[in-house]
N, CA and C atoms as a LAMMPS dump frame, in Angstrom:
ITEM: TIMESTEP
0
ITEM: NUMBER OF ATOMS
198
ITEM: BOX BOUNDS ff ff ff
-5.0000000000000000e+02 5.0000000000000000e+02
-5.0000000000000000e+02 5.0000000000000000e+02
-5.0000000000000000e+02 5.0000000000000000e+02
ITEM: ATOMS id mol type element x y z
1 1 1 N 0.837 -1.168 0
2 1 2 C 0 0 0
3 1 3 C 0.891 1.244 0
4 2 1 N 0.208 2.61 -0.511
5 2 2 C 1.499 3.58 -0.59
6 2 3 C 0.303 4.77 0.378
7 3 1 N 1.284 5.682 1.11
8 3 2 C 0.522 6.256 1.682
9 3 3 C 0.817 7.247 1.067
10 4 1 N 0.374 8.633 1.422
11 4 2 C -0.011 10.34 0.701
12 4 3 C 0.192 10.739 2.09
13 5 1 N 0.947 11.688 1.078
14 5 2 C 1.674 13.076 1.994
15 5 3 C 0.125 14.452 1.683
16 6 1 N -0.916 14.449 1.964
17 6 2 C -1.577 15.4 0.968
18 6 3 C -1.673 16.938 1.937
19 7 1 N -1.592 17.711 0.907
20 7 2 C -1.841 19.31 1.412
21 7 3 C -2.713 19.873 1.264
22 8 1 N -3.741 20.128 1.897
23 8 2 C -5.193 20.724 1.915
24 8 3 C -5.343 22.322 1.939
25 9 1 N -5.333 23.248 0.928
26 9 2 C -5.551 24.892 1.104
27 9 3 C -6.812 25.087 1.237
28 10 1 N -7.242 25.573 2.373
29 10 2 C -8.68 26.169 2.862
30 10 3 C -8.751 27.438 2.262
31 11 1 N -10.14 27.883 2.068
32 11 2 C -10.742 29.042 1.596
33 11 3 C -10.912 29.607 2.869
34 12 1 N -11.903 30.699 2.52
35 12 2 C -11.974 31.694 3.564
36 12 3 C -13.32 31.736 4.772
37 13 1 N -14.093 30.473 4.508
38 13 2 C -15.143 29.668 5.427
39 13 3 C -14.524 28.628 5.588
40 14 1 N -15.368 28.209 6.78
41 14 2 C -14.672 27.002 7.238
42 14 3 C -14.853 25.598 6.561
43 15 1 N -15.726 25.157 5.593
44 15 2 C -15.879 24.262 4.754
45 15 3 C -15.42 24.312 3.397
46 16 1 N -14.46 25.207 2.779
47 16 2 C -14.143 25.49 1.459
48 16 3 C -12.657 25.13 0.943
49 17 1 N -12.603 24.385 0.315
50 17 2 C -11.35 23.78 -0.201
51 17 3 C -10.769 24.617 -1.35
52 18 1 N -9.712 25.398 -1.355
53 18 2 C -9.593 25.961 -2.535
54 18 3 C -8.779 25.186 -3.363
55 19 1 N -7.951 24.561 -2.538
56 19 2 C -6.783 23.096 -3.654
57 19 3 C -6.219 21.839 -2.652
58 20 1 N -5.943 20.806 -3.474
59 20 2 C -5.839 19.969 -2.674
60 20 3 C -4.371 18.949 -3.802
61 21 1 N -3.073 19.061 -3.31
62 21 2 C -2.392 18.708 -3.798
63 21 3 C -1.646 17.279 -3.008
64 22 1 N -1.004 16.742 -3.702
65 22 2 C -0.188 15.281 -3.031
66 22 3 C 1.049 15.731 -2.78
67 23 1 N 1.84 16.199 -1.348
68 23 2 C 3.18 16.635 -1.635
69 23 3 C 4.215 15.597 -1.866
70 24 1 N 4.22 14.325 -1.025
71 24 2 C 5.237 13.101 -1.291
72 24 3 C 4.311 11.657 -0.902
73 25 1 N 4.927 10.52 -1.104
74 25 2 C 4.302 9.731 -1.469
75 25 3 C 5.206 8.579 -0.204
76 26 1 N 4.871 7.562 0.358
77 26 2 C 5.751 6.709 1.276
78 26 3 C 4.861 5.383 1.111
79 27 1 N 5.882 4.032 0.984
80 27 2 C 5.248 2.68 1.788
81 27 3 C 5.415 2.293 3.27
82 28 1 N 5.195 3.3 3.876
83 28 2 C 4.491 3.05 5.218
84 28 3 C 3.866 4.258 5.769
85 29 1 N 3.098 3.464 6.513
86 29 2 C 2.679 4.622 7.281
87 29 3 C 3.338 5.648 8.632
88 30 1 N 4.299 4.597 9.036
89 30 2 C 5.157 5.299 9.946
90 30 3 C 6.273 6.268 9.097
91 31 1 N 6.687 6.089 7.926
92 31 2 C 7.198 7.118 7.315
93 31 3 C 6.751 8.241 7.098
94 32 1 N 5.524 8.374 6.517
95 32 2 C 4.328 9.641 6.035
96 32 3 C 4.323 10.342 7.425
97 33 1 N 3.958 9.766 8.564
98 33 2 C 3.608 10.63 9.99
99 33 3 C 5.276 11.068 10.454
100 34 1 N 6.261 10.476 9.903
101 34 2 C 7.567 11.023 10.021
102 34 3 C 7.604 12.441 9.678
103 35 1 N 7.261 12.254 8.417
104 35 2 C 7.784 13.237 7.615
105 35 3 C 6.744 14.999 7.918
106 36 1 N 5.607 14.321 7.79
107 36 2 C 4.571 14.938 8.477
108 36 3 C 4.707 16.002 9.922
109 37 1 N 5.28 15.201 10.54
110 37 2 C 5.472 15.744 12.352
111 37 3 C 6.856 16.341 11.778
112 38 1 N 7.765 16.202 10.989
113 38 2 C 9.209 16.774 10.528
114 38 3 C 8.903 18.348 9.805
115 39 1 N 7.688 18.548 8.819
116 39 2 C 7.777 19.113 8.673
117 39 3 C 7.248 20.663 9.515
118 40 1 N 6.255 20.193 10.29
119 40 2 C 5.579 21.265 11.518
120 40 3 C 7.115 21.187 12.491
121 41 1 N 7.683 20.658 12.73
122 41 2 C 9.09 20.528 13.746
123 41 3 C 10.058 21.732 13.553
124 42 1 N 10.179 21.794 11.924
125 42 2 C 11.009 22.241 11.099
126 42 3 C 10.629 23.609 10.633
127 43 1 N 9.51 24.027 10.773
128 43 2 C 8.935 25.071 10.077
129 43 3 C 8.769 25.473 12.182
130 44 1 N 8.287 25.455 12.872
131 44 2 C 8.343 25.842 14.098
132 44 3 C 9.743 26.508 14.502
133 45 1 N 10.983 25.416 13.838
134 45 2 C 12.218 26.039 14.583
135 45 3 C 12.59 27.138 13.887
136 46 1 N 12.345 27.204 12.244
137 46 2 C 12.668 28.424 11.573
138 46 3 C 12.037 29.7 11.89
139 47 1 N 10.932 29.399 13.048
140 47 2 C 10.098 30.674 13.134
141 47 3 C 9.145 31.095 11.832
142 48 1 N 9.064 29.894 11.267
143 48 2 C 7.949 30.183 10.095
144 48 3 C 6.927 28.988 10.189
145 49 1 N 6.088 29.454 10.754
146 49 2 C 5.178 28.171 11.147
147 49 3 C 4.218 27.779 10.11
148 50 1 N 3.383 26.918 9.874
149 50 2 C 2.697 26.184 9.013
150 50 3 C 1.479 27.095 9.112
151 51 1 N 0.996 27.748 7.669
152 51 2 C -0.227 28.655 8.207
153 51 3 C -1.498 28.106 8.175
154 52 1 N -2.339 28.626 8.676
155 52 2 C -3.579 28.265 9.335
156 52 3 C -4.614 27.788 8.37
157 53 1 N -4.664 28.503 7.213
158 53 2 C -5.11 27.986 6.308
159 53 3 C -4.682 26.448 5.196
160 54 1 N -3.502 26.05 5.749
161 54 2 C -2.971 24.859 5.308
162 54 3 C -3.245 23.445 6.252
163 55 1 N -3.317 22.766 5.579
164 55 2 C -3.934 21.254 6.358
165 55 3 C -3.025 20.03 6.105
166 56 1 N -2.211 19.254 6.388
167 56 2 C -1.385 18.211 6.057
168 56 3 C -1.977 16.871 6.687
169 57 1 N -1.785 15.883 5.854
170 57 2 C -2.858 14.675 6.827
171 57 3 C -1.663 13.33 5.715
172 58 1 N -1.789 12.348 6.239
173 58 2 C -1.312 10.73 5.515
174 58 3 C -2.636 10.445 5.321
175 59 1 N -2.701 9.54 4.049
176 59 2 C -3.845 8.894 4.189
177 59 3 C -3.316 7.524 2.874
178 60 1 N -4.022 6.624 3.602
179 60 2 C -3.751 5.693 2.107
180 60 3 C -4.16 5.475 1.242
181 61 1 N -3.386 4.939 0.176
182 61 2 C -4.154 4.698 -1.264
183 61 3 C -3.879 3.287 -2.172
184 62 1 N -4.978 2.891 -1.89
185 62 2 C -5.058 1.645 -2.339
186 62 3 C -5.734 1.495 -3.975
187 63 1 N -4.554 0.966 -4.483
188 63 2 C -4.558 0.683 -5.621
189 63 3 C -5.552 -1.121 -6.234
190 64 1 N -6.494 -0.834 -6.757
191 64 2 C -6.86 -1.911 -7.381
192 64 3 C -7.281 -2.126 -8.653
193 65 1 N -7.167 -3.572 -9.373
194 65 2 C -7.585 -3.47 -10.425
195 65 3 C -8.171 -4.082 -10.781
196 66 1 N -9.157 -4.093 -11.641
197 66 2 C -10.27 -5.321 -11.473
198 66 3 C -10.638 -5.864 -12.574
């Protein structure tokens, strides 16, 4: 199974998606929440924090074919 790095840009209500992109891609899931918690870690120490309107989540994606 491959998991998603995905990045969620909110609009300006609280239900409005303005884009929704895949930033990196991992076979596990303990990698994705690595990278995930690395990048809020990383953006905290630079003093440039992750803005409010941005959303980061793993989720998986299961490939089938039928």
């Amino acid at each position: 199974m491959i998991w998603l790095l995905i990045v969620v840009y909110l609009g300006g209500d609280p239900v409005s998606v303005v884009d929704v992109k895949i930033a990196e891609t991992f076979h596990s899931e303990k990698k994705c929440m690595e990278r995930f918690q690395a990048i809020y870690k990383d953006a905290e120490q630079e003093g440039d924090p992750v803005p409010q309107n941005i959303v980061l989540g793993c989720t998986p994606f299961k490939r089938s074919i039928m």
